[in-house]
N, C-alpha and C positions, 0 to 999 in steps of 0.2 A: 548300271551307271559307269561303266567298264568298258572300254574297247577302244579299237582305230580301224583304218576302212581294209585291213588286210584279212586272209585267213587261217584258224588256227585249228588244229583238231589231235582231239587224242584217245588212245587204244585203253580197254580199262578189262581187270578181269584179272584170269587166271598166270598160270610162269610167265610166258613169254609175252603176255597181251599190256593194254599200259603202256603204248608206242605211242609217239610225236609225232606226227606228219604238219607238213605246210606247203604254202605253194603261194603263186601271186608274186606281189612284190612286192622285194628285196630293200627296199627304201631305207635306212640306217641301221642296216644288220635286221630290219626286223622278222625273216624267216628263221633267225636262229640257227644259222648253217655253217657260221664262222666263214663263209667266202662268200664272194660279191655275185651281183647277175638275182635277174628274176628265174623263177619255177614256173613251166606252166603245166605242171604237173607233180604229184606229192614226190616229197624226197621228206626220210626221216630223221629225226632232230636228234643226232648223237646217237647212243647206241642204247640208253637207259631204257628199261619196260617197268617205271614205276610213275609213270607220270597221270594227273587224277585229273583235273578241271582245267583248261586254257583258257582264256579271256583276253579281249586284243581290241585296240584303240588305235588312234592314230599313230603309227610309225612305230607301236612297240606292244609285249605283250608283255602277262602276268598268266605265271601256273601256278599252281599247289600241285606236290606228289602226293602220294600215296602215304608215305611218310608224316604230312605234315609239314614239311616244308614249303616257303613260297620261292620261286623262281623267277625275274625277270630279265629281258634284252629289248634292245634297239634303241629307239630314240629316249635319251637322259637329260636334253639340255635343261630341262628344269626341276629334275628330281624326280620324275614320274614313275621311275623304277624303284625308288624307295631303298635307295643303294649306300645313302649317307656321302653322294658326290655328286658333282656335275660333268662327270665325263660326259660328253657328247651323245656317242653312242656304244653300243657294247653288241656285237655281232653271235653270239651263244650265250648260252643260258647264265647267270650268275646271280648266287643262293642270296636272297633278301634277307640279312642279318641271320642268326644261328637257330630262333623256334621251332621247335615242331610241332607247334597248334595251331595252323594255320588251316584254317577249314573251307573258305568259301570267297574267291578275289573278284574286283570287275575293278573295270577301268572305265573313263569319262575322260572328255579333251584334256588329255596332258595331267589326268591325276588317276589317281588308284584308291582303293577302301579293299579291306576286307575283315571280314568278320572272324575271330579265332572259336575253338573251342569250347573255349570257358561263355561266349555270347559277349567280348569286347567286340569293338567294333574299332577299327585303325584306318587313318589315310595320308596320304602325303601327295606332293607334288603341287601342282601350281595352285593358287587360294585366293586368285584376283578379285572375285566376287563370294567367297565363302564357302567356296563347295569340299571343302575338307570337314566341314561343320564343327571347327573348333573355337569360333567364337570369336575369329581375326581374320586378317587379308593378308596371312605370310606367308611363302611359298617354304612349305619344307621336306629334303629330302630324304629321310628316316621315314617312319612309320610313327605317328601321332596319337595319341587314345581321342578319339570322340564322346567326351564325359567322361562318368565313372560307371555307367550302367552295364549288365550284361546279359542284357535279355535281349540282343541283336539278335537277326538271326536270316534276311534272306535279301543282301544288296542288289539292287535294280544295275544290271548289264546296260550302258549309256553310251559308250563307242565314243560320239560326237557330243557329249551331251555336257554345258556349260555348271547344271544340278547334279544332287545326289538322291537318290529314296531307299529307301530298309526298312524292311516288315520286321516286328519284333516276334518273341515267340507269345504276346497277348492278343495277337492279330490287330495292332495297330499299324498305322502307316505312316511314317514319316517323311521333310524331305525337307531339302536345303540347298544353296549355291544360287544361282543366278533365278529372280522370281518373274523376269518380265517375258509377258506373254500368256501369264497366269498357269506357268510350267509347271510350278509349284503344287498346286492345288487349293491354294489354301482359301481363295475367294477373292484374293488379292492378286497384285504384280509387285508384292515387296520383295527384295531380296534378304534371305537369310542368311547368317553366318555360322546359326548353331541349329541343329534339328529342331522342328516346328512341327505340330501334329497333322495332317491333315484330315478335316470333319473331329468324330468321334466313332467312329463304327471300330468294330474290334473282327474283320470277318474279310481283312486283305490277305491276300497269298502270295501273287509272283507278279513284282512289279518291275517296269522297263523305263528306261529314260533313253527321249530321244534328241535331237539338236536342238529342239524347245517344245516339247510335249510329251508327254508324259500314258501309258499303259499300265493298266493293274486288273489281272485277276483275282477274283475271290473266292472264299471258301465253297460257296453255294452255283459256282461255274461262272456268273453273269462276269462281264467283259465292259472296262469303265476305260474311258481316255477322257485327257485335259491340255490345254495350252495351245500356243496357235497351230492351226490349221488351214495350213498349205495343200494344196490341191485333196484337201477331203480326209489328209492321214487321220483326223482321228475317226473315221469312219460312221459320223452321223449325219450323210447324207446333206451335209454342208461346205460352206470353208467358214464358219463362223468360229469366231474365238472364243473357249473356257477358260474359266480363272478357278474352276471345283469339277470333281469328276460328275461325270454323265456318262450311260449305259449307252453300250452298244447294241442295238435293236432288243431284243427276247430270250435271247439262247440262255440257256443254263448250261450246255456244255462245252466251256470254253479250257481248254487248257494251258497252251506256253505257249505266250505273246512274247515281239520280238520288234524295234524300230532300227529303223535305217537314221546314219545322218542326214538325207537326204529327203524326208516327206512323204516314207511311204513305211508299210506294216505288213504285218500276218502274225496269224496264232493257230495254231490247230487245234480239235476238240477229239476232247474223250472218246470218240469213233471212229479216231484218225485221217478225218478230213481236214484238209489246208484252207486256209481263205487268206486273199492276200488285198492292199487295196491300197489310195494314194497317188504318188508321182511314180509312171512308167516310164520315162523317156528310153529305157535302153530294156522294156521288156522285163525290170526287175519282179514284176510283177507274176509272172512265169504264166500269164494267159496267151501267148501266142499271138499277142499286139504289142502297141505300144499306146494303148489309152488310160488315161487316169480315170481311177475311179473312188468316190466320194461314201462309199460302205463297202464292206465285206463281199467278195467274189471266190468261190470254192476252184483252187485250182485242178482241173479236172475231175473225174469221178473215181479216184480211189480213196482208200479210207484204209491205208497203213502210211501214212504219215506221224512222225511224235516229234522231234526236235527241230524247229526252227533257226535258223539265226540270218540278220540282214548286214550287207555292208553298206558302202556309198550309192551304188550303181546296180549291186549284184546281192545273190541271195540263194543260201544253201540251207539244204535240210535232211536229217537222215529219216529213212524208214523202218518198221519195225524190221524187218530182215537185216535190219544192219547194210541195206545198202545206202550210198551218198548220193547227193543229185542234186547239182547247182544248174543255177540261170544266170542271165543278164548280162551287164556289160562283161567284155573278157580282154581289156587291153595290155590286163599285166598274167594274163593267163589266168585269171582267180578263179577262171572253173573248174581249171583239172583237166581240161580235154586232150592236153599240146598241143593246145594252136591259140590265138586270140581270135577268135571269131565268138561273134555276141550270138546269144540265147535267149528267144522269146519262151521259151517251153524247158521244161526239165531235161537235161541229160544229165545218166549215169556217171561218176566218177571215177574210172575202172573198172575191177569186175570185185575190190572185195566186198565182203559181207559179214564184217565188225568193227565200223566205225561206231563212233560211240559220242563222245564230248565235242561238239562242234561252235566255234569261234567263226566268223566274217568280218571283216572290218577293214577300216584304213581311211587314210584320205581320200578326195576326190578322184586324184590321178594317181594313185597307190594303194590301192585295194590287195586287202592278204588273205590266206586263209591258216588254220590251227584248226587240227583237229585231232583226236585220240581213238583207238582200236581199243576192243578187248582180247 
């Protein structure tokens, strides 16, 4: 429920690993580089190697280190950093209040959640339609408690995404912010202001929020999407609209699903196959066209694929070698190659071989990337 159309990524592991890299574009500080101009190639974020999870949204990101701390930059004009201000923007990293329980961040249009520790669950930033889930429509720039419960435990990565969703650690699923479209799940198009359950089943895992539709894995692999369905994202061979989840064909081996702001998906499975599917226009899809497609298609035939993540237009993913490899549009460089030139197919991101925590995201014409070594 997390992000913007930039990208973010980071190094995790041993002394020296636990590095920032970014790239794309620069759009109000949000590479975290303290100086202006787009990357179209990684450069590293300050000098620290303790940095754990990035998560990146429109025009700004959120990290937790290693430590426990949360970190955010770039776009603040409405508190989306959780910084206790409305500066504008903030071009490098600066520490989100003093905690050091901060466990697990994502961001959504212009707001942030995250989960601590203890299983609080916190968010701030814009609250027009309820998606901070605290029961009002007021924007605020602190960190907020969502109830008093603490049995939070897994916020749905949303980039563009108007809702919120959090698996608890009972395997239930919740979700909240903006309901029309039946984004929500809940059966409905009501919007909510405080967490709402969706169904009853206790057997959800890793859920995604996209511009108005919704992905969720479960414990037993099977692969559920809800809400409208623009050119096919949610992958049942339709464009019909959900107001309750409905299964993605038969697999039981689905692992880490991932939406675009823009109407398209992928998730790979426990065998390290990719499938990606939805709106192509710029080849985000990384089959080597530009056709949309209305279910699951396996991007090529290899099978060390694990980490997904989508932005606007574009779409990276690391392999178990720890190598990177993005697609698709490339007008602010977001694929790492130096040059802007768009990708129907995977290439390589350089030559290393320990990336680790991977971020895409941004607006439409500001695509970034974040991502972390080990």
């Amino acid at each position: 429920m997390f992000g913007s159309r930039n990208f973010l990524f980071a190094k995790g592991a041993a002394a020296a690993a636990n590095k920032l890299f970014s790239w794309g574009s620069n759009n109000k500080g949000a590479l975290g580089l303290n100086s202006p101009g787009n990357r179209s190639s990684p450069v590293q974020v300050g000098a620290l190697t303790n940095w754990a999870t990035p998560t990146a949204s429109r025009n700004f990101v959120l990290c937790t280190k290693t430590d426990g701390t949360l970190w955010g930059w770039g776009y603040n004009f409405q508190g989306q950093l959780g910084l206790n201000n409305l500066t504008y923007t903030f071009s490098s990293p600066v520490q989100v209040g003093s905690l050091t329980t901060w466990q697990l961040a994502g961001c959504g249009f212009n707001f942030g959640n995250a989960v601590k520790t203890n299983g609080q669950l916190w968010s701030w930033g814009v609250n027009a339609v309820g998606q901070l889930g605290i029961g009002n429509t007021t924007d605020y720039s602190s960190p907020v408690q969502v109830g008093a419960l603490t049995n939070w435990k897994t916020p749905a990565r949303g980039a563009f995404s108007y809702h919120a969703l959090c698996v608890k650690t009972d395997g239930t699923l919740w979700a909240w912010g903006n309901g029309t479209n039946g984004r929500l799940g809940t059966s409905n198009s009501t919007t909510q202001s405080s967490p709402v359950q969706v169904g009853a089943l206790t057997d959800w895992k890793i859920p995604c929020a996209g511009r108005a539709q919704s992905l969720c894995v479960k414990t037993d692999g099977t692969l559920w999407s809800w809400g409208r369905n623009l050119y096919g994202v949610l992958g049942l061979y339709n464009t019909t609209q959900y107001n309750s989840p409905k299964q993605i064909g038969a697999n039981t081996n689905w692992a880490t699903p991932t939406l675009s702001g823009n109407n398209c998906a992928a998730c790979t499975t426990t065998d390290g196959k990719l499938f990606t599917w939805g709106s192509n226009s710029y080849g985000q899809l990384g089959l080597g066209d530009t056709v949309d497609r209305s279910s699951p298609v396996q991007v090529g035939a290899l099978t060390n694929w694990e980490t997904p993540s989508m932005g606007y237009f574009s779409m990276g993913c690391k392999k178990n070698d720890g190598t990177l490899w993005m697609w698709g549009r490339n007008s602010t460089g977001q694929l790492g190659q130096g040059n802007t030139t768009h990708r129907s197919s995977p290439v390589q991101v350089g030559s290393l071989t320990n990336w680790n925590k991977l971020s895409v995201n941004g607006a439409a014409a500001n695509e970034f990337v974040m991502c972390t070594t080990t």
